[in-house]
MOPAC internal coordinates of N, CA, C and O (Angstrom, degrees):
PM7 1SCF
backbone

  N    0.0000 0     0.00 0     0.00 0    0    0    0
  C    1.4495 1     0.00 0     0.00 0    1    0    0
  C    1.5237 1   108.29 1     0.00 0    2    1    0
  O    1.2310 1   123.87 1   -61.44 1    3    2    1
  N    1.8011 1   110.18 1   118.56 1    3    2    1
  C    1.4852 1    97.10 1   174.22 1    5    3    2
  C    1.3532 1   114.96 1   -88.59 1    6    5    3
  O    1.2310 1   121.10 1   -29.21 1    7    6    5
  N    1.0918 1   115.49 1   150.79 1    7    6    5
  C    1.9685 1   115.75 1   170.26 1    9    7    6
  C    1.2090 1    94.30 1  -103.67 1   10    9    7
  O    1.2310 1    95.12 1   165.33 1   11   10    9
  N    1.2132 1   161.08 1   -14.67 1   11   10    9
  C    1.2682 1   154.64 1  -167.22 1   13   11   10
  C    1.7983 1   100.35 1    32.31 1   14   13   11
  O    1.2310 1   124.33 1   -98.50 1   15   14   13
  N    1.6731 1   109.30 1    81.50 1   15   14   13
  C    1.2526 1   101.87 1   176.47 1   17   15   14
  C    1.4274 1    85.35 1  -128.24 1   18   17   15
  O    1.2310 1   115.47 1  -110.09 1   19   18   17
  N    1.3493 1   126.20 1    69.91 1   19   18   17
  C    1.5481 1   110.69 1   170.76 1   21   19   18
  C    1.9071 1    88.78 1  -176.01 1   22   21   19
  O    1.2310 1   135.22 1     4.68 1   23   22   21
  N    1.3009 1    88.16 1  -175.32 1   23   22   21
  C    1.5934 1    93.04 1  -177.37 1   25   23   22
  C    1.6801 1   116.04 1  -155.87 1   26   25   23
  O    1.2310 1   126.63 1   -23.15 1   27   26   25
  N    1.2839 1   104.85 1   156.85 1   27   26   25
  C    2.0323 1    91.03 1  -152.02 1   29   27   26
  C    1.5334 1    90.81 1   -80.35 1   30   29   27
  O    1.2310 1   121.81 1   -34.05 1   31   30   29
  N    1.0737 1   114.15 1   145.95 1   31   30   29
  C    1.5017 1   128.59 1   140.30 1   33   31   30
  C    1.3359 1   139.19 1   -80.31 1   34   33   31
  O    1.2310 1   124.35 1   122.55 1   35   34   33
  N    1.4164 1   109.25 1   -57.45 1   35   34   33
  C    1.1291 1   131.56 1   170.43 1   37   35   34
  C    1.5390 1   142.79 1  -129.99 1   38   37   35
  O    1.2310 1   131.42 1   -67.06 1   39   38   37
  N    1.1728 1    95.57 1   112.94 1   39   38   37
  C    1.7326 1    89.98 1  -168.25 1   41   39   38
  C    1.5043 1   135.17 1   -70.57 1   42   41   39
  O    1.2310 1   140.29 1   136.42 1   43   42   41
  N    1.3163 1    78.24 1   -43.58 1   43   42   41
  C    1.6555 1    91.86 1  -175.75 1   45   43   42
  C    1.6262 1   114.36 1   -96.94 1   46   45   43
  O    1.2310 1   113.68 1  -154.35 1   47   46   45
  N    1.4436 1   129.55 1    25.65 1   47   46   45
  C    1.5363 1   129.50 1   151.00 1   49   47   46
  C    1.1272 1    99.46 1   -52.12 1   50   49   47
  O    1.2310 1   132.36 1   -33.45 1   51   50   49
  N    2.0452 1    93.73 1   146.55 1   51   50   49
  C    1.2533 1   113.49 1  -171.91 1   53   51   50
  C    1.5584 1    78.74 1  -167.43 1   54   53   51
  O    1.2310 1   121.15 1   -23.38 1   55   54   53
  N    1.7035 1   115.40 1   156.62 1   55   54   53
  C    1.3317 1   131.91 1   148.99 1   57   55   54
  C    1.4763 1   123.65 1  -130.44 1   58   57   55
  O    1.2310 1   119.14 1   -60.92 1   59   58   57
  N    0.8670 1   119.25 1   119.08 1   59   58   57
  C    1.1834 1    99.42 1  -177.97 1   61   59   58
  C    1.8793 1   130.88 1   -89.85 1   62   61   59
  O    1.2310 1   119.52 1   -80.21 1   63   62   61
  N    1.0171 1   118.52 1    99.79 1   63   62   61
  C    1.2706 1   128.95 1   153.52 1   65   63   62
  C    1.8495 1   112.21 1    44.92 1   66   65   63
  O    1.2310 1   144.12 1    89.38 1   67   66   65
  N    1.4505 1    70.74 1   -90.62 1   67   66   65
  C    1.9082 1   104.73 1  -173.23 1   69   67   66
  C    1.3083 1   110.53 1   -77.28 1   70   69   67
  O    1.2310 1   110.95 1  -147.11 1   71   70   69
  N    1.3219 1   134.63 1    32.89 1   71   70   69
  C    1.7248 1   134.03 1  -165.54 1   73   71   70
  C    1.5609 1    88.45 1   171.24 1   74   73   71
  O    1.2310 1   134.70 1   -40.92 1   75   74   73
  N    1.9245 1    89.16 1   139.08 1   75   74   73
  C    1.8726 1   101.06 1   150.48 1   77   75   74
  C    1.1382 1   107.25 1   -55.19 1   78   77   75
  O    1.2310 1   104.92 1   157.79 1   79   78   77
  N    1.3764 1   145.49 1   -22.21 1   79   78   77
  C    1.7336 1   121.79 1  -159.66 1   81   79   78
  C    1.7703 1   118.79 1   -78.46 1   82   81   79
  O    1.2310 1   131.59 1   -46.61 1   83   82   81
  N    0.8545 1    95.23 1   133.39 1   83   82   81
  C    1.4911 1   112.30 1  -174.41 1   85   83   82
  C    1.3862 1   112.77 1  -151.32 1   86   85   83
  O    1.2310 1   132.73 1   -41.05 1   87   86   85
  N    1.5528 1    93.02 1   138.95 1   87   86   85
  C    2.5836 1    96.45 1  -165.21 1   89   87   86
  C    1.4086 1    82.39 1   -90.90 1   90   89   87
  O    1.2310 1   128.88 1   -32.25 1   91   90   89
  N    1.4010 1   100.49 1   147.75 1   91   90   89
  C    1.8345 1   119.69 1  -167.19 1   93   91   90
  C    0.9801 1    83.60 1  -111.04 1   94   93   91
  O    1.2310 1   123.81 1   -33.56 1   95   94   93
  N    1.6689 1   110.30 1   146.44 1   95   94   93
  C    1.2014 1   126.17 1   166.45 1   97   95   94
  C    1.6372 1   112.35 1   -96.11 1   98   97   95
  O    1.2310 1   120.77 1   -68.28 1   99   98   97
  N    1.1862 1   116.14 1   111.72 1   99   98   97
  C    1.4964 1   137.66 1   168.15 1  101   99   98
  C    1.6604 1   127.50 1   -32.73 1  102  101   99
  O    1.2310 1   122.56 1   -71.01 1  103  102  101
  N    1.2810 1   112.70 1   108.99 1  103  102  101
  C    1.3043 1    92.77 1  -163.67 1  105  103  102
  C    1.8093 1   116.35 1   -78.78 1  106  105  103
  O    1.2310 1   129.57 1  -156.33 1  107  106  105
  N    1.1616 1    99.15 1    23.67 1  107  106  105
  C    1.6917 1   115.14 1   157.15 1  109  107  106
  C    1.2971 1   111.99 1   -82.43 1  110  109  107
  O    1.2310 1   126.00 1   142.85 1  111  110  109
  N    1.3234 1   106.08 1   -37.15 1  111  110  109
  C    1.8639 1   114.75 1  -172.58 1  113  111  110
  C    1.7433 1    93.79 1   -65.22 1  114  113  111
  O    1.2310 1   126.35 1   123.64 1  115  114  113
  N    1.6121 1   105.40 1   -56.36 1  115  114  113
  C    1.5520 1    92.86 1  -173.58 1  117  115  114
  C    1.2973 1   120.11 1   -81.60 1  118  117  115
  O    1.2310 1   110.70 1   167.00 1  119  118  117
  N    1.2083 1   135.08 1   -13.00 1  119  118  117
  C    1.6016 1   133.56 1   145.23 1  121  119  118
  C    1.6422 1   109.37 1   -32.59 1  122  121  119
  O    1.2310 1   124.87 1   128.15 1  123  122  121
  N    1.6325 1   108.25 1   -51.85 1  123  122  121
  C    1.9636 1    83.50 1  -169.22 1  125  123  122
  C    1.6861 1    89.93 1   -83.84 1  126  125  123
  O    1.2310 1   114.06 1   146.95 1  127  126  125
  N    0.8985 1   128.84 1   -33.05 1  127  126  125
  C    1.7822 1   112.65 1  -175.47 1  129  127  126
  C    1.5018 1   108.08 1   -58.70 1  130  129  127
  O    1.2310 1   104.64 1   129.07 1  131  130  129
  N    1.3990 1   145.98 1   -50.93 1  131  130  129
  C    0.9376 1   134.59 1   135.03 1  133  131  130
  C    1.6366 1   128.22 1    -8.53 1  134  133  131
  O    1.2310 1   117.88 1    97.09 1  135  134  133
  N    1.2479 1   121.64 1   -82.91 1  135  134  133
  C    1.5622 1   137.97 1   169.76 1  137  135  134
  C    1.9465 1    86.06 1   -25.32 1  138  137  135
  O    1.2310 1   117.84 1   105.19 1  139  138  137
  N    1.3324 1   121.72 1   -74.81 1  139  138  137
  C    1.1062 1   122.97 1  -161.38 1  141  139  138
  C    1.1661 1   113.86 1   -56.16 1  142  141  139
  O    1.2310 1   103.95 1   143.05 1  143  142  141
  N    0.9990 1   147.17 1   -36.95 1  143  142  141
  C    1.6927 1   159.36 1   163.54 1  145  143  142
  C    1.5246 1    95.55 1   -43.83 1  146  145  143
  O    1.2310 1   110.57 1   122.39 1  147  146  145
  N    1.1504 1   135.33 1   -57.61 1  147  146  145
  C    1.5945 1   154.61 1  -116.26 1  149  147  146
  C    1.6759 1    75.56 1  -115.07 1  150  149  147
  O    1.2310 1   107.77 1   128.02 1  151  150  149
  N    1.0384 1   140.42 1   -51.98 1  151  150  149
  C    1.8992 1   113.27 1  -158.45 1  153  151  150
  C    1.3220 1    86.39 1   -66.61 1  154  153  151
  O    1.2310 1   135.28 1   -15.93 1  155  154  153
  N    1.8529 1    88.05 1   164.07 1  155  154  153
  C    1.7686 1   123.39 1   177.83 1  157  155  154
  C    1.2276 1   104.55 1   -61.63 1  158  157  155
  O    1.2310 1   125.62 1   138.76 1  159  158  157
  N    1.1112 1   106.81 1   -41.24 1  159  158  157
  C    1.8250 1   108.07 1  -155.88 1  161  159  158
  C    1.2399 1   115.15 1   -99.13 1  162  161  159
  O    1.2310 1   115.34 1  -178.24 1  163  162  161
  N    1.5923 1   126.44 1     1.76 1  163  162  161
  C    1.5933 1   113.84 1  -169.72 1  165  163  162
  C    1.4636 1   120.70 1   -84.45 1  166  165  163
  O    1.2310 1   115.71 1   -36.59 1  167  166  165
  N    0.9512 1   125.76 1   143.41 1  167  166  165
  C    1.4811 1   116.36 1   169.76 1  169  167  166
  C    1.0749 1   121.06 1   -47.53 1  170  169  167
  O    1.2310 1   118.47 1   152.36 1  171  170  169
  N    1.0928 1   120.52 1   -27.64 1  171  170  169
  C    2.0254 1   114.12 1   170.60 1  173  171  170
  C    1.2824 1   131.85 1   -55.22 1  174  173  171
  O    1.2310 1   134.77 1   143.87 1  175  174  173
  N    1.8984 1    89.04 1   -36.13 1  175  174  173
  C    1.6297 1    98.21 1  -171.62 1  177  175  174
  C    2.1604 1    87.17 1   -83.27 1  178  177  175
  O    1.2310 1   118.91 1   132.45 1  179  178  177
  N    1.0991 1   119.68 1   -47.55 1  179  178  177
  C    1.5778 1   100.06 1   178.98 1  181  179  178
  C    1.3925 1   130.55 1   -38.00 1  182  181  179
  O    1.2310 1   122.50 1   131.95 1  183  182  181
  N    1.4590 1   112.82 1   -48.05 1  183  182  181
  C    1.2601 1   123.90 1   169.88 1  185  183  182
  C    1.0356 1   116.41 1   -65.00 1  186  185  183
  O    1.2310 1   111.29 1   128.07 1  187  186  185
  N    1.6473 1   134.00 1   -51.93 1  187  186  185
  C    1.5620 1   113.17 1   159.08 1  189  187  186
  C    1.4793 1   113.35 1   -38.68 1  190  189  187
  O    1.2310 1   117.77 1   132.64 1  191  190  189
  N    1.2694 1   121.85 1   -47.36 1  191  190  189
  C    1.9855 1    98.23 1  -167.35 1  193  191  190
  C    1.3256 1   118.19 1   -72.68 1  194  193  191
  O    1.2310 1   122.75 1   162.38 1  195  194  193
  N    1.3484 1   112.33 1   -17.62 1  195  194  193
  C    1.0505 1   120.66 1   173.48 1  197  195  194
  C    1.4218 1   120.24 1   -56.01 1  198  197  195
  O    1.2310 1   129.82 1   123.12 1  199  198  197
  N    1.6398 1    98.68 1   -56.88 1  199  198  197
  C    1.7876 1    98.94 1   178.70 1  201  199  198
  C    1.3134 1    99.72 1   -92.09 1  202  201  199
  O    1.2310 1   112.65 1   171.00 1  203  202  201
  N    1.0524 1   131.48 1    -9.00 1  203  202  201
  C    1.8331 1   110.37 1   148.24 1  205  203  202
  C    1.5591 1   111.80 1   -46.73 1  206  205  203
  O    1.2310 1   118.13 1   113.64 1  207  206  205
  N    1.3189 1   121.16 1   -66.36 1  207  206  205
  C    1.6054 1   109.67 1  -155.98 1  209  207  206
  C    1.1300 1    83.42 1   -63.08 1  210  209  207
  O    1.2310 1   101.10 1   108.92 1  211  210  209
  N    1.7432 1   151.99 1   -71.08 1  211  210  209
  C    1.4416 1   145.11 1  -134.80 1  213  211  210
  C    1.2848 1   106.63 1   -61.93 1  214  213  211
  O    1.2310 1   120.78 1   161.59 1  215  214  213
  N    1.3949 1   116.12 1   -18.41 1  215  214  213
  C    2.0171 1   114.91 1  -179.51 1  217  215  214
  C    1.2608 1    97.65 1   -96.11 1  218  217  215
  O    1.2310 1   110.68 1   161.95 1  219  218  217
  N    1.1966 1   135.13 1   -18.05 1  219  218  217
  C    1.6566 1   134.96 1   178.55 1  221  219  218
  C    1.4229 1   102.51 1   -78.27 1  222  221  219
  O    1.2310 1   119.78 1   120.05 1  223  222  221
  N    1.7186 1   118.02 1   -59.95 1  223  222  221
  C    2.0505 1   102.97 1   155.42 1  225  223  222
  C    1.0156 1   137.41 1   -14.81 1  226  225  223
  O    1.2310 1   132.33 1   113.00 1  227  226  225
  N    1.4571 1    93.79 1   -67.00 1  227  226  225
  C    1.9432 1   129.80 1  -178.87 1  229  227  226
  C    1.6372 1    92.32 1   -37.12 1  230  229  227
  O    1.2310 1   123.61 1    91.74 1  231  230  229
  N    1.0477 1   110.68 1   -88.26 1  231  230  229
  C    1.5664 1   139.11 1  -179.07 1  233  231  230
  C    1.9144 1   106.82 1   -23.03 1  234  233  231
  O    1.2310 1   129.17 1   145.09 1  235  234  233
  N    1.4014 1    99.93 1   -34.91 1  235  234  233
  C    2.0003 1    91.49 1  -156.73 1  237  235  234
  C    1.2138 1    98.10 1   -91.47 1  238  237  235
  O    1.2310 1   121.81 1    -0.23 1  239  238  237
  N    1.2302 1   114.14 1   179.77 1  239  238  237
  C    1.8427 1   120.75 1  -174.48 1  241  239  238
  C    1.4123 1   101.86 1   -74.42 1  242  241  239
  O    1.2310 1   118.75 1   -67.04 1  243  242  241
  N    1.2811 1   119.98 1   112.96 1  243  242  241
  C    1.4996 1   146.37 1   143.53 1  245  243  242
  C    1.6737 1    90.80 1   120.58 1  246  245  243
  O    1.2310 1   116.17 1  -134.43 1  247  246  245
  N    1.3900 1   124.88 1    45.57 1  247  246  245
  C    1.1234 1   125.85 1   138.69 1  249  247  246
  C    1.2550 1   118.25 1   -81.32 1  250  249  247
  O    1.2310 1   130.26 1   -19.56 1  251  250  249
  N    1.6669 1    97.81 1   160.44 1  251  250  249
  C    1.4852 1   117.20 1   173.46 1  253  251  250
  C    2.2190 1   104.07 1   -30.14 1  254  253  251
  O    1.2310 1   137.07 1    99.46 1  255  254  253
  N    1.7087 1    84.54 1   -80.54 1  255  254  253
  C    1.3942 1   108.83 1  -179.89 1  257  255  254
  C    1.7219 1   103.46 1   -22.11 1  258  257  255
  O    1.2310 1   122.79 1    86.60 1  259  258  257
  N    1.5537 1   112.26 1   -93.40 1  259  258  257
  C    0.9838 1   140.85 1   172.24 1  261  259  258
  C    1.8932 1   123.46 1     4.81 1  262  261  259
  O    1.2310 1   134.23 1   116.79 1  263  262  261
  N    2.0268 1    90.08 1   -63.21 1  263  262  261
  C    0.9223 1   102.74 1   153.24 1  265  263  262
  C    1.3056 1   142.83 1   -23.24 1  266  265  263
  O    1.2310 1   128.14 1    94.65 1  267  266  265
  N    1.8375 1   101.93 1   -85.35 1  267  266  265
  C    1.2761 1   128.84 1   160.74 1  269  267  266
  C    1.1913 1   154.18 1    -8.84 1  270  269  267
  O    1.2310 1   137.65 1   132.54 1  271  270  269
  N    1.8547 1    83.40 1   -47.46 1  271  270  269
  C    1.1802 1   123.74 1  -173.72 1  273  271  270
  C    1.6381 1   117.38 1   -85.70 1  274  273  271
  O    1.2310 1   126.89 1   152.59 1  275  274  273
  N    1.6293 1   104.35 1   -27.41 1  275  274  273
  C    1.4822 1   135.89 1  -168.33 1  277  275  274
  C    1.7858 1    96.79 1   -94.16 1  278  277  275
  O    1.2310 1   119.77 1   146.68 1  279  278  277
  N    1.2033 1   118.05 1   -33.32 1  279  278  277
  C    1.3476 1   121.99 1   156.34 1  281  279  278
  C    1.0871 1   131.73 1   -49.93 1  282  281  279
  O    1.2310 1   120.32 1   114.61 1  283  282  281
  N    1.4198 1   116.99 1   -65.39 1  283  282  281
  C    1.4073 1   137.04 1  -177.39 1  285  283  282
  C    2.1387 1    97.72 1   -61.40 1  286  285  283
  O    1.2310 1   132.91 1   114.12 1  287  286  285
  N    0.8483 1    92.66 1   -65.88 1  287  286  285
  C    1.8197 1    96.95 1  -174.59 1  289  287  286
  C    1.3543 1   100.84 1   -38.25 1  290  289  287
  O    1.2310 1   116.05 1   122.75 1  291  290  289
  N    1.5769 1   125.11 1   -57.25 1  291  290  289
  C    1.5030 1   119.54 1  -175.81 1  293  291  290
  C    1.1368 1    99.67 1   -44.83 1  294  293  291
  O    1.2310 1   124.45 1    92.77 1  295  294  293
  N    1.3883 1   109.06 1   -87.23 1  295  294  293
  C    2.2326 1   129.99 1  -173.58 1  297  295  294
  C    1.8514 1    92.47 1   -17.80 1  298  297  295
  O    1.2310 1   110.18 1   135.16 1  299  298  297
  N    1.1364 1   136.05 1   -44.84 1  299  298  297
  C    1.5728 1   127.42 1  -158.76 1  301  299  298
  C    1.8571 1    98.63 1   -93.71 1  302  301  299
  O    1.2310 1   123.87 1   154.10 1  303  302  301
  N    1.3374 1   110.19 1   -25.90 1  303  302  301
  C    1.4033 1   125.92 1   174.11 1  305  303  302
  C    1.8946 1    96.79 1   -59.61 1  306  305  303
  O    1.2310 1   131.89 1    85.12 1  307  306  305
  N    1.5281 1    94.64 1   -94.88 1  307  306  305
  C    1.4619 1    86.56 1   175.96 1  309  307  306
  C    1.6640 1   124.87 1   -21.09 1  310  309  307
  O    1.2310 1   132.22 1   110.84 1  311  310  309
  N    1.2947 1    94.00 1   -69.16 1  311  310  309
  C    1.9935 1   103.30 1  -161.68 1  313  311  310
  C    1.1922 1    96.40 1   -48.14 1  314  313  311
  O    1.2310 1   105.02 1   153.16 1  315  314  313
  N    1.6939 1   145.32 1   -26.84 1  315  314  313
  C    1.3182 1   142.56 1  -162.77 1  317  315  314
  C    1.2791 1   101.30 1   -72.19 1  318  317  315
  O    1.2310 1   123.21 1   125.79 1  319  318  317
  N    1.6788 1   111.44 1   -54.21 1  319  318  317
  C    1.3267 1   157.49 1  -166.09 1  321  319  318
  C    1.8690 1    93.68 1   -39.86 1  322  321  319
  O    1.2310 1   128.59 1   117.52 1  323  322  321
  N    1.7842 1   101.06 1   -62.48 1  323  322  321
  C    1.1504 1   114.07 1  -176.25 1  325  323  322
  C    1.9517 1   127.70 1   -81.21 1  326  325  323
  O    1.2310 1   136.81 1   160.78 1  327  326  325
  N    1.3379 1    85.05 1   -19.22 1  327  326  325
  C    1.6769 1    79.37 1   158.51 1  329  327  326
  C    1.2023 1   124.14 1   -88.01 1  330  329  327
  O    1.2310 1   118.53 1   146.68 1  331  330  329
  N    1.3560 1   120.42 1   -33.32 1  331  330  329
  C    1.0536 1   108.61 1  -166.55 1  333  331  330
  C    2.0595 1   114.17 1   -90.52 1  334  333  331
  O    1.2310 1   127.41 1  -164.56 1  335  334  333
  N    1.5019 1   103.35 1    15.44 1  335  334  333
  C    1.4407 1   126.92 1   155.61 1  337  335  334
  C    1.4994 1   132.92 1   -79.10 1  338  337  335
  O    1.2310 1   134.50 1   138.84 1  339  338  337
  N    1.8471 1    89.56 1   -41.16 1  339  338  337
  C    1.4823 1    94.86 1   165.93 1  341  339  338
  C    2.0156 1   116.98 1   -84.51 1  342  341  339
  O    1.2310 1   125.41 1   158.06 1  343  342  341
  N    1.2486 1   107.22 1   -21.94 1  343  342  341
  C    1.1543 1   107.47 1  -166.45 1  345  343  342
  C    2.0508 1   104.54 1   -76.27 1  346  345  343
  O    1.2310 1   122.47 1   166.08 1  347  346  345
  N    1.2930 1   112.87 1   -13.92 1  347  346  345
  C    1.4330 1   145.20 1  -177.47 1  349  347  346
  C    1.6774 1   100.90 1   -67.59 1  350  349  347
  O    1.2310 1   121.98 1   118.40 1  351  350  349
  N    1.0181 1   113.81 1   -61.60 1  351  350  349
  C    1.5418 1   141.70 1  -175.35 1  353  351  350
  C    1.7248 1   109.94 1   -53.47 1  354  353  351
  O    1.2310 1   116.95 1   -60.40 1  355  354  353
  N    1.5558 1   123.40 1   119.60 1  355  354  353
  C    0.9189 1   123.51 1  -165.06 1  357  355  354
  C    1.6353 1   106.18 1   -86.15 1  358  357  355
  O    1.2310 1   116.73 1   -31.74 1  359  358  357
  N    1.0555 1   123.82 1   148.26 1  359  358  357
  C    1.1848 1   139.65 1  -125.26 1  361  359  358
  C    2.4757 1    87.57 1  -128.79 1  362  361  359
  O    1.2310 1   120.10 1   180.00 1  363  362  361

């Protein structure tokens, strides 16, 4: 899935492997990719605010995220809960 929340700089980077050589990216190159992020009007910068506010939802109490997150902590709560019950238990 693309989000298209970014914008190309550079196309033709490459490193190669087998050698230090590697094409540097210019910090002119990332000045206009930058610049481009940075106007009012581009679709990049919309779509960032967009999935900015939806991860700021995500994030608050009775978000998706939030949730999830309140899930996972129990499930590792318990399972702790339960080893260290069986590990208690004489053998």
């Amino acid at each position: 899935m693309e989000l298209e929340l970014a914008v190309e700089i550079k196309l033709d980077y490459k490193k190669d492997i087998s050698s230090d050589s590697a094409t540097i990216v210019s910090a002119k190159d990332i000045e206009k990719g930058i610049k481009k992020l940075m106007e009012g009007d581009s679709e990049v910068r919309k779509r960032m605010a967009e999935m900015s506010a939806k991860s700021r939802k995500a994030v608050m109490e009775g978000g998706s995220s939030f949730s999830s997150l309140g899930s996972f902590i129990d499930d590792v709560l318990d399972n702790i809960g339960s080893k260290e019950a069986k590990e208690s238990l004489p053998n």
